[in-house]
PAVO-996324 format. One record per residue: residue number from 1; residue in three letters; x, y, z of N, C-alpha, C in turn. Coordinates in Angstrom, 1 decimal. Layout:
{NUM; "ala"; {X; Y; Z}; {X; Y; Z}; {X; Y; Z}}
...
***
This chain:
{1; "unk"; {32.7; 15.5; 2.8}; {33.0; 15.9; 4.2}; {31.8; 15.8; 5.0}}
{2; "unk"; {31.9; 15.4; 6.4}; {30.4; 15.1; 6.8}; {30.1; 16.7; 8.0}}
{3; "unk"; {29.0; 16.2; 8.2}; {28.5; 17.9; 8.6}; {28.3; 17.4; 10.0}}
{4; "unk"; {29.3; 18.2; 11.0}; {29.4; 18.0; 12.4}; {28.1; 18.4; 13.1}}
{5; "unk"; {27.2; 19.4; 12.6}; {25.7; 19.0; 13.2}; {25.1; 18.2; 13.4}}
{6; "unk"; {25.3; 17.1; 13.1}; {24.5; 16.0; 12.7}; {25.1; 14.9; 13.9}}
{7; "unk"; {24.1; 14.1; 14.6}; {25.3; 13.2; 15.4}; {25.9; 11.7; 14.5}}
{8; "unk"; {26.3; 11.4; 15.1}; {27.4; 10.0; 14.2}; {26.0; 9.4; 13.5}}
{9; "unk"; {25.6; 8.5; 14.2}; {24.5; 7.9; 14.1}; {23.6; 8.3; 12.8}}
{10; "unk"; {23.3; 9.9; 12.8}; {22.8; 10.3; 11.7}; {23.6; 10.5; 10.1}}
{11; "unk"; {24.8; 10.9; 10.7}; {25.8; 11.0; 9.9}; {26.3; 9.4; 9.2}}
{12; "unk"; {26.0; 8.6; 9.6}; {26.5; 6.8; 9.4}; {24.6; 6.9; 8.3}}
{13; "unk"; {23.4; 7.4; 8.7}; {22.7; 6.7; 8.1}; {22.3; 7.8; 7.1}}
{14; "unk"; {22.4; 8.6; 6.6}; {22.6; 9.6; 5.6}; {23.6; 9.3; 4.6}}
{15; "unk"; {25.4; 8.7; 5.0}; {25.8; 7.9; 4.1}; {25.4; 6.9; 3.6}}
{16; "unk"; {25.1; 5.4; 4.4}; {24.7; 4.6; 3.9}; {23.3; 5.1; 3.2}}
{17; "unk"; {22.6; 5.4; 3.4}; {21.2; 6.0; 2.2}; {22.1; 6.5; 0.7}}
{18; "unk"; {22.7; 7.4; 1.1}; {23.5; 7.9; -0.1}; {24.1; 6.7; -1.3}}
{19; "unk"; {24.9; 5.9; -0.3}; {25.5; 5.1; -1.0}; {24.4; 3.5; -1.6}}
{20; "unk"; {23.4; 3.4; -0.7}; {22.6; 2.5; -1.2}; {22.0; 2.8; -2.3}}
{21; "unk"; {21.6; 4.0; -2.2}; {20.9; 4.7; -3.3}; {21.8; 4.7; -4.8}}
{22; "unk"; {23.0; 4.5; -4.8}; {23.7; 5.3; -5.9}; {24.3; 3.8; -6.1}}
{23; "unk"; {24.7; 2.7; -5.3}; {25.1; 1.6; -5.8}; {24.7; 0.3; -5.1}}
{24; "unk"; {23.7; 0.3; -4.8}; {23.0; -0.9; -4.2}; {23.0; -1.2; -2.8}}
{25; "unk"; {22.2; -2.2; -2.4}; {22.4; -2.8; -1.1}; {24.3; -3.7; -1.1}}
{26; "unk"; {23.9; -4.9; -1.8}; {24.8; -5.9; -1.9}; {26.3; -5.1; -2.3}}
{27; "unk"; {26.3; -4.0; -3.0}; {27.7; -3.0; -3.7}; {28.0; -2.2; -2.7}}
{28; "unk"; {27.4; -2.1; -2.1}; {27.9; -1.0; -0.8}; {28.3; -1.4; 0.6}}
{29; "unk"; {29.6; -1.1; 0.6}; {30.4; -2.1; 1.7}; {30.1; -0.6; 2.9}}
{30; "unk"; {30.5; -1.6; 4.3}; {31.0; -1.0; 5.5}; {32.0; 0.1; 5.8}}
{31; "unk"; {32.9; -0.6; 4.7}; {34.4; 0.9; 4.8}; {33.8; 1.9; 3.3}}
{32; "unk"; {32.8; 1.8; 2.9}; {32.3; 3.1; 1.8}; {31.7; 3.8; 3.0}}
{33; "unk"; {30.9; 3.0; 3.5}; {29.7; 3.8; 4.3}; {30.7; 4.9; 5.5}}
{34; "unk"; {31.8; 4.1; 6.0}; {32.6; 4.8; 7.1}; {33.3; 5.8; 6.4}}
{35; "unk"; {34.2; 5.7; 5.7}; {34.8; 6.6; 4.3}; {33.8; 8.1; 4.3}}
{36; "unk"; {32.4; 7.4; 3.9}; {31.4; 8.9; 3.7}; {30.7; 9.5; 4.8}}
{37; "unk"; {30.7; 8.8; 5.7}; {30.2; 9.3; 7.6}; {31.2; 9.8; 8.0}}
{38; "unk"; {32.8; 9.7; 7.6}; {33.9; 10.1; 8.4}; {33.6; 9.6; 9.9}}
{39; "unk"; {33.8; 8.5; 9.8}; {33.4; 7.8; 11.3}; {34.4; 6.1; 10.9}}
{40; "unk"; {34.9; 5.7; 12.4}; {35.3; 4.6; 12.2}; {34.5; 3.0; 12.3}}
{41; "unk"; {34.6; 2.0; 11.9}; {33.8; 0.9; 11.6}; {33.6; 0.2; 12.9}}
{42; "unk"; {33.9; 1.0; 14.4}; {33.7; 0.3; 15.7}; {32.2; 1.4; 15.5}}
{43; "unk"; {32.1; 2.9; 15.1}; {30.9; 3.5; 15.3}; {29.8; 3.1; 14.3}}
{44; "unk"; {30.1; 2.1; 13.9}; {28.6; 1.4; 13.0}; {28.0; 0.1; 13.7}}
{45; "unk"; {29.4; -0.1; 14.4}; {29.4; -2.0; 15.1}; {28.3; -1.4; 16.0}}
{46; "unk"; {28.9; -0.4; 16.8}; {28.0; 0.5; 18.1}; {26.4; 0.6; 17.7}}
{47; "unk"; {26.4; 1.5; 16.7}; {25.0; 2.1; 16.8}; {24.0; 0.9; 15.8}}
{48; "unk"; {24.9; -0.1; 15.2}; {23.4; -0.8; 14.3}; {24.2; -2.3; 14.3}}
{49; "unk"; {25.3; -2.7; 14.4}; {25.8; -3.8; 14.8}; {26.3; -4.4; 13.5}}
{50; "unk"; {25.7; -4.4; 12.5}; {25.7; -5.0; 11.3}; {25.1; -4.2; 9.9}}
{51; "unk"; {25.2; -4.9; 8.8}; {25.3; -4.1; 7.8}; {23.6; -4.3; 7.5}}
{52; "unk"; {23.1; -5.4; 8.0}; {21.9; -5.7; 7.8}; {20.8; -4.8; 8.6}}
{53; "unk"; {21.2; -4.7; 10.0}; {20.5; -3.5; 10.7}; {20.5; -1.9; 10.2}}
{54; "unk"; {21.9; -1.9; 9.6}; {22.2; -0.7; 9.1}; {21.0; -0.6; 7.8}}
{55; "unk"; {21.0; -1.2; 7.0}; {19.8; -1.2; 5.8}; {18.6; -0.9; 6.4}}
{56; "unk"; {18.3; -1.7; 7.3}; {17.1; -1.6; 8.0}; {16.9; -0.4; 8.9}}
{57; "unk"; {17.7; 0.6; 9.2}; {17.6; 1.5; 10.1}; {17.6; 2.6; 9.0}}
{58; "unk"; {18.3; 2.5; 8.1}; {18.4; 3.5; 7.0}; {16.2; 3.6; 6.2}}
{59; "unk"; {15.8; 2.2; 6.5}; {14.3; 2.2; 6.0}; {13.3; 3.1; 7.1}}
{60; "unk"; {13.6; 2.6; 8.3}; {13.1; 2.9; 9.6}; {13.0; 4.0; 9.8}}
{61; "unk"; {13.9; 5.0; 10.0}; {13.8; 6.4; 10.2}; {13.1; 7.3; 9.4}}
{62; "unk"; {12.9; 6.6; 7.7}; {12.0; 7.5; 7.1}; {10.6; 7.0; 7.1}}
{63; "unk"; {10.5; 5.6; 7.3}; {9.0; 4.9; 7.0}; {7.8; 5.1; 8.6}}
{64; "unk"; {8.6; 4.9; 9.6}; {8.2; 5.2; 10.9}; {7.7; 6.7; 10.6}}
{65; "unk"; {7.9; 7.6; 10.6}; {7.4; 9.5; 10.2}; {6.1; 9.7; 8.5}}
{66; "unk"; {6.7; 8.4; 8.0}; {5.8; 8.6; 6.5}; {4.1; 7.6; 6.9}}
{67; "unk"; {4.8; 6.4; 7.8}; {4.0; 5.9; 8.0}; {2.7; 6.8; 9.1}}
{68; "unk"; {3.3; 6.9; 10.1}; {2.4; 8.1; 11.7}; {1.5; 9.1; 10.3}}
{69; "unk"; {2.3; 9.9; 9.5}; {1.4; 11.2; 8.6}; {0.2; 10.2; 7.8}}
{70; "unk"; {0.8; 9.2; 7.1}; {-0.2; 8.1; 6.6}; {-1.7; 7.9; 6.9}}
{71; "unk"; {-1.2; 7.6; 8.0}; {-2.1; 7.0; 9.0}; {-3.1; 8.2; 9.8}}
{72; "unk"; {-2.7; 9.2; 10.4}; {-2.9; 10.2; 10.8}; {-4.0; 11.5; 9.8}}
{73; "unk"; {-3.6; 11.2; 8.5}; {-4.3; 11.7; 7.1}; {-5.8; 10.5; 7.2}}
{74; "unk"; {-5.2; 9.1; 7.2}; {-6.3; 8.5; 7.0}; {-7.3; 8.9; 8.2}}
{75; "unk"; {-7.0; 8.8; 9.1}; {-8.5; 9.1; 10.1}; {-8.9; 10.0; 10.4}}
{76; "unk"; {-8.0; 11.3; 9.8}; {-9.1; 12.7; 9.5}; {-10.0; 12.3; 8.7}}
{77; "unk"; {-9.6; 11.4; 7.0}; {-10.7; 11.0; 6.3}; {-11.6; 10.4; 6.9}}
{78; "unk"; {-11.6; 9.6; 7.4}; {-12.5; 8.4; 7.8}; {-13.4; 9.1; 8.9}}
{79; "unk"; {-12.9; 10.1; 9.4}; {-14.0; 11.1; 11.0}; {-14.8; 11.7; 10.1}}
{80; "unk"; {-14.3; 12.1; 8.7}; {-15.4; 13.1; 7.9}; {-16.5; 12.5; 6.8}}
{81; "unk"; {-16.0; 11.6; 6.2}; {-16.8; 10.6; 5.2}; {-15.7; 9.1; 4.8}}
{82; "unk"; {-16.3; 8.4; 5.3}; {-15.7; 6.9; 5.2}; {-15.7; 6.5; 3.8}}
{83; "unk"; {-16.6; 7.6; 3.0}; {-17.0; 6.9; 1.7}; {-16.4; 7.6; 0.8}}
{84; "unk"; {-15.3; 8.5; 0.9}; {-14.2; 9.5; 0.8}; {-13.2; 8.6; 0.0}}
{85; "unk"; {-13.3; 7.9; -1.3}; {-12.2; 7.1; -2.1}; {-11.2; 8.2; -2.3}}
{86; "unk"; {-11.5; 8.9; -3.1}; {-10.2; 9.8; -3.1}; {-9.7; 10.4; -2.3}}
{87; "unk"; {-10.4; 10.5; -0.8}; {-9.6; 11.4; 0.7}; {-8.9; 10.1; 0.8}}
{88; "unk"; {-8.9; 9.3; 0.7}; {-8.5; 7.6; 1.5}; {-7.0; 8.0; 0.7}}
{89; "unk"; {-7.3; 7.6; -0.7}; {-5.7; 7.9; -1.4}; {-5.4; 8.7; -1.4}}
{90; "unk"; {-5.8; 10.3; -1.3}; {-4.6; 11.3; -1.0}; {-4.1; 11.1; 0.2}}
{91; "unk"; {-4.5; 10.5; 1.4}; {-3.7; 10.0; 2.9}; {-2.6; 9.5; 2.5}}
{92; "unk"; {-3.1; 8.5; 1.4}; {-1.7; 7.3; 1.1}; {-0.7; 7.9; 0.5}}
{93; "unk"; {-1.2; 8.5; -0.9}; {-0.4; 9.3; -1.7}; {0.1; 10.4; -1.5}}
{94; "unk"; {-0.2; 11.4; -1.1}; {0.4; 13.0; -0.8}; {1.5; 12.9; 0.3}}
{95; "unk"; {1.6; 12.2; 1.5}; {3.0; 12.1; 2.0}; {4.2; 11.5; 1.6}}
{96; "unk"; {3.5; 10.7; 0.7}; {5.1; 9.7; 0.0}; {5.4; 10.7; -1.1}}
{97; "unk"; {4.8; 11.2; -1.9}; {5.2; 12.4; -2.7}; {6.0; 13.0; -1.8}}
{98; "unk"; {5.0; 14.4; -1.0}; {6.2; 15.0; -0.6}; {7.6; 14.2; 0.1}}
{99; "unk"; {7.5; 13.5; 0.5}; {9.3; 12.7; 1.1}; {10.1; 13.1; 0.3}}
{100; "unk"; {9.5; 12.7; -1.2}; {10.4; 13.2; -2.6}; {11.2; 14.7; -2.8}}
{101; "unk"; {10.1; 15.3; -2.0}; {10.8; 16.7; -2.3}; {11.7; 17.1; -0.7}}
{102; "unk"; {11.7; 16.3; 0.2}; {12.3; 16.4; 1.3}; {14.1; 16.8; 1.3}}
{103; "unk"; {14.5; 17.9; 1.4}; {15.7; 18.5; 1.4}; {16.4; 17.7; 2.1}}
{104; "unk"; {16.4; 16.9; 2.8}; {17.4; 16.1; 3.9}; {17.6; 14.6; 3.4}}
{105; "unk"; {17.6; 14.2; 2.1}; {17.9; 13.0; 1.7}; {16.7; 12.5; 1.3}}
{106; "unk"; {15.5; 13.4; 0.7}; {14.5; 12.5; 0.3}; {14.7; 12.1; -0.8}}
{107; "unk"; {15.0; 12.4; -1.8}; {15.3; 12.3; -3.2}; {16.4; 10.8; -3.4}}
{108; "unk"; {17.3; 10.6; -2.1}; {17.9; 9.6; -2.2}; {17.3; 8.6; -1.8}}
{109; "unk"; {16.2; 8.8; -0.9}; {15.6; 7.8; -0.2}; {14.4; 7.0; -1.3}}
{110; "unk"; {13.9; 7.6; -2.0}; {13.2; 7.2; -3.1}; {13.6; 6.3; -3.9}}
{111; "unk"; {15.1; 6.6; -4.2}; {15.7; 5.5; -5.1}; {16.4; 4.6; -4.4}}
{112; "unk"; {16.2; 4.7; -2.9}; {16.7; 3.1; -2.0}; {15.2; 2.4; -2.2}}
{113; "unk"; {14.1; 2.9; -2.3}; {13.0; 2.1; -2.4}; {12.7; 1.4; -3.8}}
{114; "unk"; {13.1; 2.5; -4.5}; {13.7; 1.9; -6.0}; {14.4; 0.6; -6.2}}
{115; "unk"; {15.7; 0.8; -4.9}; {16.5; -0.6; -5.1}; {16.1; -1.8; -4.7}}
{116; "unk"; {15.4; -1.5; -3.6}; {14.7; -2.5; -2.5}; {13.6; -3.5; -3.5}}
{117; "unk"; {12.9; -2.8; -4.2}; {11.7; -3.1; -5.3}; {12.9; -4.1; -6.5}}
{118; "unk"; {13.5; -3.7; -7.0}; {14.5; -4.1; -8.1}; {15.7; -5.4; -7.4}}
{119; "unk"; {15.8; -5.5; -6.2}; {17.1; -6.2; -6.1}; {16.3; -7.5; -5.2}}
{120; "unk"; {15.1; -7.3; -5.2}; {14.5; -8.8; -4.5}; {15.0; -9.4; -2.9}}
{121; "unk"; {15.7; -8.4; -2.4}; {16.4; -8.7; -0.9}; {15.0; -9.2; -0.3}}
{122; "unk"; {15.1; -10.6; 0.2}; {14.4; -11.5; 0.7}; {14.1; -10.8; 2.5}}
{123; "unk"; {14.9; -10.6; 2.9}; {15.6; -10.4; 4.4}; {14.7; -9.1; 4.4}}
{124; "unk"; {15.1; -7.9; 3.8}; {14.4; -6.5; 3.6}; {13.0; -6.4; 3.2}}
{125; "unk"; {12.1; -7.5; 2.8}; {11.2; -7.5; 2.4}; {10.5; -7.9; 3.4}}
{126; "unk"; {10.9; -8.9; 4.5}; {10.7; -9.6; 5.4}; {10.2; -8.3; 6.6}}
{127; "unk"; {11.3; -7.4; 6.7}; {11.5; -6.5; 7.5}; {10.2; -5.1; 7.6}}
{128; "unk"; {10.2; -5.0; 5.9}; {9.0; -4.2; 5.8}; {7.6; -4.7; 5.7}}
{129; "unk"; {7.6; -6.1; 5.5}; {6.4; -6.5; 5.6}; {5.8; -6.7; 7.1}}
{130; "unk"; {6.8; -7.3; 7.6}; {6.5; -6.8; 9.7}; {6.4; -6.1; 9.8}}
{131; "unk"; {7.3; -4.5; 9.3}; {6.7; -3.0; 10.5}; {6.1; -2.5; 10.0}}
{132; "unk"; {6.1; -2.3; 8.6}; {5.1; -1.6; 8.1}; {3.4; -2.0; 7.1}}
{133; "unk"; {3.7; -4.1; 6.8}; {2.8; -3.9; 6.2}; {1.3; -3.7; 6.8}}
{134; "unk"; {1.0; -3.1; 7.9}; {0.1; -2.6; 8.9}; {-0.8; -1.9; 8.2}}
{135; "unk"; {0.3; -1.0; 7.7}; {-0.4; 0.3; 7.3}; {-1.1; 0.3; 5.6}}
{136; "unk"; {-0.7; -0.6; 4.8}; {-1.3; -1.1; 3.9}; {-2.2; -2.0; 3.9}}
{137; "unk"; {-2.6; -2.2; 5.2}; {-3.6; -3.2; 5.7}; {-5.5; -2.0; 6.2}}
{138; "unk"; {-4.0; -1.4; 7.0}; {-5.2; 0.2; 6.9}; {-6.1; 0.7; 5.8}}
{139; "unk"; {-5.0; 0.6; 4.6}; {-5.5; 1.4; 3.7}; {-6.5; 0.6; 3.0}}
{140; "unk"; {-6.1; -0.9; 3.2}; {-7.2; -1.7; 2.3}; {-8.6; -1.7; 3.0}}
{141; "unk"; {-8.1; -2.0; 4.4}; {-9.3; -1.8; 5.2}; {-10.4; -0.5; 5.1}}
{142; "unk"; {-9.9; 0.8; 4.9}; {-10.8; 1.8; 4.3}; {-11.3; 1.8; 2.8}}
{143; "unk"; {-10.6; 1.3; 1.8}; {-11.2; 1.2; 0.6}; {-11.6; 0.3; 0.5}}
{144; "unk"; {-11.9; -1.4; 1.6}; {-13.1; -1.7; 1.3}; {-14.3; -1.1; 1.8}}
{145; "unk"; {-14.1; -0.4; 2.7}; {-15.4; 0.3; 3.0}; {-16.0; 1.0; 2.5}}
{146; "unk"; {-15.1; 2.0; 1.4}; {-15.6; 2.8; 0.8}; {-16.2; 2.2; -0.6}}
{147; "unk"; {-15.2; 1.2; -0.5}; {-15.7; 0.3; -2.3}; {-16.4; -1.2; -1.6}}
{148; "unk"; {-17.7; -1.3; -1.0}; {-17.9; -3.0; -1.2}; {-18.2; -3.9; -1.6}}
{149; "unk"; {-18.4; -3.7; -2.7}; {-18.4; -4.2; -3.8}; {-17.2; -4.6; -4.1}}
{150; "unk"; {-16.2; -4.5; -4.3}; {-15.0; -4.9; -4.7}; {-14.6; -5.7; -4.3}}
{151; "unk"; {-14.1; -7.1; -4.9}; {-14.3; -8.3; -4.1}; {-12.6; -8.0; -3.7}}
{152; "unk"; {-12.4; -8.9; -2.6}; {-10.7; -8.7; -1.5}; {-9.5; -8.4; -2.6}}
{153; "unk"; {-9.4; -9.9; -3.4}; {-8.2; -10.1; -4.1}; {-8.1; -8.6; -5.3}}
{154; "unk"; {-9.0; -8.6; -6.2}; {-9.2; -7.4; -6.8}; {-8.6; -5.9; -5.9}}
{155; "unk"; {-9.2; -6.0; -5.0}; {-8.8; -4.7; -4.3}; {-7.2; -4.8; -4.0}}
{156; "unk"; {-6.4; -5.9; -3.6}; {-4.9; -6.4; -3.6}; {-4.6; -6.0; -4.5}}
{157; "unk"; {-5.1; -6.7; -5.5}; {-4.4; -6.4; -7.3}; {-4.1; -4.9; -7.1}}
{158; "unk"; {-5.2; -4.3; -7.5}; {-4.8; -2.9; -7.4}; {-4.2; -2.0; -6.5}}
{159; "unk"; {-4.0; -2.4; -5.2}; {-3.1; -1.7; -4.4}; {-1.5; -1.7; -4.7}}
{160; "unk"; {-1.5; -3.2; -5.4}; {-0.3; -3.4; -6.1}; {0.1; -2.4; -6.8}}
{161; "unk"; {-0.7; -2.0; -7.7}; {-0.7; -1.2; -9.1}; {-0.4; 0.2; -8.4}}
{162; "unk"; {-1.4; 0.6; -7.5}; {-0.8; 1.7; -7.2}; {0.3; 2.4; -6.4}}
{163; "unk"; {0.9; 1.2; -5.8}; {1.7; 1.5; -4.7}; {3.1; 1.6; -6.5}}
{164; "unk"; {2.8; 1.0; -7.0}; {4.3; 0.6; -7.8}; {4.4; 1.9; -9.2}}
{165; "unk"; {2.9; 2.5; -8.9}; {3.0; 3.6; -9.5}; {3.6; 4.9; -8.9}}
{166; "unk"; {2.9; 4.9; -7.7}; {3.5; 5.7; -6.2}; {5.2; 5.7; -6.8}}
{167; "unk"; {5.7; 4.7; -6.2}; {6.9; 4.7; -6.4}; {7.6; 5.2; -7.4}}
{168; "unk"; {7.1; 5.4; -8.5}; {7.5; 5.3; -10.1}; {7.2; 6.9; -10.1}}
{169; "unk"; {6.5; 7.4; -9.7}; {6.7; 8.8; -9.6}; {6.9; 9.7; -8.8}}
{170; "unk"; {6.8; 8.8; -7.5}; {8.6; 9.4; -6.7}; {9.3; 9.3; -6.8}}
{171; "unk"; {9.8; 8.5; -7.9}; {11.3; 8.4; -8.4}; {11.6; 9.3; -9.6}}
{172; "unk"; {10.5; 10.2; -10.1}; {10.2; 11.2; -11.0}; {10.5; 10.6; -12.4}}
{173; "unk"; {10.5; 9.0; -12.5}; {11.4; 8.5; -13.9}; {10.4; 8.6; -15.3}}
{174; "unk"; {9.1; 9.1; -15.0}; {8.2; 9.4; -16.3}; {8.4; 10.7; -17.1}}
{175; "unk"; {7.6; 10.6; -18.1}; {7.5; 11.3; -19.3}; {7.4; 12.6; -18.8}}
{176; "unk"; {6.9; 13.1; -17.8}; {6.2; 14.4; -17.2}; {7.2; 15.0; -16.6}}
{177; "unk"; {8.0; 16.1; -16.7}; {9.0; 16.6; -16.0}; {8.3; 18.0; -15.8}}
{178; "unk"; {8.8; 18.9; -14.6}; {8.5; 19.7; -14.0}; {8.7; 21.2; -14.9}}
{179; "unk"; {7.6; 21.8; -15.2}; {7.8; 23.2; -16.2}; {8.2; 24.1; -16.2}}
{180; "unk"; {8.7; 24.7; -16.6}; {9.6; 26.2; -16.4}; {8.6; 26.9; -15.7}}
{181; "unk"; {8.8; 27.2; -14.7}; {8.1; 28.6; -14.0}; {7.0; 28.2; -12.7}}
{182; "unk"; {7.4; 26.6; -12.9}; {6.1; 25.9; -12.0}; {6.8; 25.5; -10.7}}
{183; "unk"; {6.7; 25.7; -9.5}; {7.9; 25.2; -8.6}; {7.5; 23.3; -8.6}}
{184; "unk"; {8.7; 23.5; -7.4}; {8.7; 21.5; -7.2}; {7.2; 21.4; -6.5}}
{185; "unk"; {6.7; 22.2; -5.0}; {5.5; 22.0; -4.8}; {4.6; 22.0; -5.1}}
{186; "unk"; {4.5; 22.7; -6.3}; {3.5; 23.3; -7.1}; {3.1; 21.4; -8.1}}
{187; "unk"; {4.3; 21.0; -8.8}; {4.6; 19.8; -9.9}; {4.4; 18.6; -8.9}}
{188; "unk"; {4.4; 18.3; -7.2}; {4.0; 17.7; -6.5}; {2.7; 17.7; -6.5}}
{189; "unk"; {1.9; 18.8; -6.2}; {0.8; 18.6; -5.8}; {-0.3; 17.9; -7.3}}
{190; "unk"; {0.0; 18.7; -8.3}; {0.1; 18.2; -9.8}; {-0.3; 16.8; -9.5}}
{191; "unk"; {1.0; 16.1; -9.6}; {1.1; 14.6; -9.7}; {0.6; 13.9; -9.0}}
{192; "unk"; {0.6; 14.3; -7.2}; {-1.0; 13.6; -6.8}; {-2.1; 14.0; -6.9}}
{193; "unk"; {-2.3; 14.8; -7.5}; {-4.0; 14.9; -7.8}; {-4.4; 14.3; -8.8}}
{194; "unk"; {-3.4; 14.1; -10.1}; {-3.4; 13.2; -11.2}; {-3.4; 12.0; -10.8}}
{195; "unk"; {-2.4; 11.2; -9.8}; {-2.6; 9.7; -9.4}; {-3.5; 9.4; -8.9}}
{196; "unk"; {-4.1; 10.3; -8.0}; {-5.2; 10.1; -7.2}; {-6.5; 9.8; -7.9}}
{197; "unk"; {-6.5; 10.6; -9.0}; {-7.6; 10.3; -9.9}; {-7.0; 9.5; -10.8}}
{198; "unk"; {-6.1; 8.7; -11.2}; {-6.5; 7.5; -11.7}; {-6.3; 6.1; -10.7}}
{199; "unk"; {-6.4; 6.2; -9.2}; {-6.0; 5.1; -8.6}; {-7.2; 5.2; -8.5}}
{200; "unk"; {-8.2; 6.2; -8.7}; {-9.7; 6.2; -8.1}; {-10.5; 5.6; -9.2}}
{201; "unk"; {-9.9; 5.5; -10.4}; {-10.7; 5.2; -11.7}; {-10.2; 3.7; -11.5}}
{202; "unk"; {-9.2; 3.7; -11.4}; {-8.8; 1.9; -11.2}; {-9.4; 1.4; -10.4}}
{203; "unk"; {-9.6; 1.8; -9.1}; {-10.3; 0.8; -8.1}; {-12.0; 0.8; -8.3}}
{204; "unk"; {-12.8; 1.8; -9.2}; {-14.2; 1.5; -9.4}; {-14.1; 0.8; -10.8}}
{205; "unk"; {-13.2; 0.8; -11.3}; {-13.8; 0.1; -12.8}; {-13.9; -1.6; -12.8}}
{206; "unk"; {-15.1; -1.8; -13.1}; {-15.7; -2.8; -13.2}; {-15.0; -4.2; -13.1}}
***
């Protein structure tokens, strides 16, 4: 049943997240998404036109807010010490964590990035590489400053590495599960302090 606080619009992209999440881009049709928004398929035509906008609006709404904190984290670092490797990656890392713990569909929105990563959508990759690959451009741009030594391609390699580690434990699918008595914030903060210290050992080792 969909929750009348919410306006259509929100209500249309909270299902489709749901349903991307749980059965893919390409498996999840128009009348699932309307079925779970309790909305008709003229109010999807309206607010996003297509099923393709719809994907892309469902990425939009959480990466535009993850992106701004990103970004916003990096240049407290960079006003205090440029040479700040591990402030640089807690900027990157500590907001995409918390999303994970985000009550309002973070947990589903993780495993759309999951799917996005796994199903090779050409078009979606296209999409995030325009709006957002900016901001991964940022972040290279401060860890070469902080590492210069590190020749370009190397520093790519490993952004690779850790973005796909990021992922991998916002999607909480490792060995490490949360302890009796320890809250979610508590097993968040944990986990980026732990990545953080090894995306920092990865990017100085030789």
């Amino acid at each position: 049943m969909s929750n009348p606080h919410f306006s259509t619009k929100e209500r249309i992209l909270g299902a489709a997240e749901a349903l991307f999440a749980q059965h893919g881009f390409a498996e999840t049709s128009l009348r699932q998404v309307t079925s779970k928004a309790d909305v008709n398929l003229a109010a999807v035509n309206y607010h996003f036109g297509s099923k393709r906008n719809l994907i892309n609006e469902v990425f939009r709404r959480r990466l535009d807010e993850l992106s701004h904190r990103r970004l916003q984290a990096l240049r407290g670092v960079e006003a205090r010490d440029p040479s700040d490797l591990e402030g640089i990656l807690a900027a990157f890392i500590e907001p995409a964590l918390e999303l994970s713990l985000d009550r309002r569909g973070g947990s589903a929105f993780v495993r759309v990035i999951a799917r996005a990563y796994a199903e090779k959508d050409e078009q979606l990759r296209s999409f995030l590489s325009d709006n957002y690959g900016h901001v991964m451009r940022e972040f290279a741009r401060a860890i070469a400053t902080a590492l210069p030594g590190l020749p370009r391609d190397r520093l790519y390699w490993r952004l690779d590495f850790i973005a796909g580690a990021l992922t991998y434990a916002m999607a909480d699918f490792g060995q490490i599960k949360r302890p009796p008595g320890l809250s979610e914030q508590e097993h968040c903060r944990r986990a980026a302090d732990e990545l953080v210290r090894f995306a920092a050992a990865g990017l100085r080792a030789a």
